[in-house]
N, C-alpha and C positions, 0 to 999 in steps of 0.2 A: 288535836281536836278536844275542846271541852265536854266530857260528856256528863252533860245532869245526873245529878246523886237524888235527889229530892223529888222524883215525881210519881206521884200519883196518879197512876193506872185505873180508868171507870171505863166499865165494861157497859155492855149492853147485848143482852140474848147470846149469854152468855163469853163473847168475843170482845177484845179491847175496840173500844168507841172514841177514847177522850184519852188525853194526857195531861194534867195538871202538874207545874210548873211554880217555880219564885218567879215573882213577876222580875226581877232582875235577871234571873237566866232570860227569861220571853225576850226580857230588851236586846240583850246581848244576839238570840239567835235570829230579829228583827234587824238588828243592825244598829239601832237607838238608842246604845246603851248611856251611863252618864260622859262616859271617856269621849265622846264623841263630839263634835262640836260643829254647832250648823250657824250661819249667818241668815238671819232673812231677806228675803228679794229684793224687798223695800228699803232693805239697809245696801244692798249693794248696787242696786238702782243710782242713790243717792252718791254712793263711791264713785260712780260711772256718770255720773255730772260732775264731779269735779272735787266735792268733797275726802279729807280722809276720814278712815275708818270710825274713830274719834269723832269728828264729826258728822257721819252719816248718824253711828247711834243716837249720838245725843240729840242730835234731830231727830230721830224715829222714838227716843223716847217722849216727844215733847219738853225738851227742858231748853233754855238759853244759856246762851254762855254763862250769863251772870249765876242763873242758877246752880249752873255744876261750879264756878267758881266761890262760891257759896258754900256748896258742900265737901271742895275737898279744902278751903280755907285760905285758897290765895285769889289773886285778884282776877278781874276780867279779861286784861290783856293779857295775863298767863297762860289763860285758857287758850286764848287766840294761838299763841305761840305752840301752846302743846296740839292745837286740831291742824298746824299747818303741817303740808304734804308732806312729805320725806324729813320731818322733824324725827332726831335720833335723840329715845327719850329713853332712860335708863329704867331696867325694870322694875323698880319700887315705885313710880312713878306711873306707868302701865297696870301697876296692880292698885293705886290707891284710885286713880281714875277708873277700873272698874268697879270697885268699890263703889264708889262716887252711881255710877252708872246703871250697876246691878247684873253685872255681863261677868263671862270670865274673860279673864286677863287675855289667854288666847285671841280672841275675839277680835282683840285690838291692834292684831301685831299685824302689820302687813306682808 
């Protein structure tokens, strides 16, 4: 068990009241920390129509094909190729499309 180094102790009538923390430990003992890594509902909804992950994000961020092919600098149909189902895409490719995206890489792995 991690135990906080850093906290500050506020009392009240004379007995501890309050414990003041790094808001980084808080995360950690909330469960939210950065290491963590959540999909949104809306993105998984999208998964469970039919989309992959790839493509649920880039739907939920509002972008089109053209435009994430835009940003990571090849064409449209590339795109298509890399949002289809069980496409086995090597992971510099996984990370410039998050890039692209603004997600972490994780995100996108199925």
């Amino acid at each position: 068990m991690r135990i906080p180094t850093e906290v500050q102790i506020l009392k009240q009538g004379g007995k501890p009241a309050f414990a003041v923390l790094p808001y980084n430990q808080y995360l950690d003992l909330i469960g939210t920390g950065e290491d963590e890594v959540y999909i949104p509902h809306e993105v998984m909804g999208l998964c469970v129509e039919g989309l992959s992950l790839i493509a649920a994000w880039r739907t939920h961020k509002g972008m089109s094909q053209t435009q994430l092919a835009e940003r990571l600098g090849i064409s449209q149909p590339a795109v298509a190729q890399i949002e289809r189902l069980g496409a086995r895409l090597q992971k510099r490719t996984v990370e410039k499309v998050a890039v692209a995206l603004g997600v972490k890489p994780e995100l996108l792995v199925e």
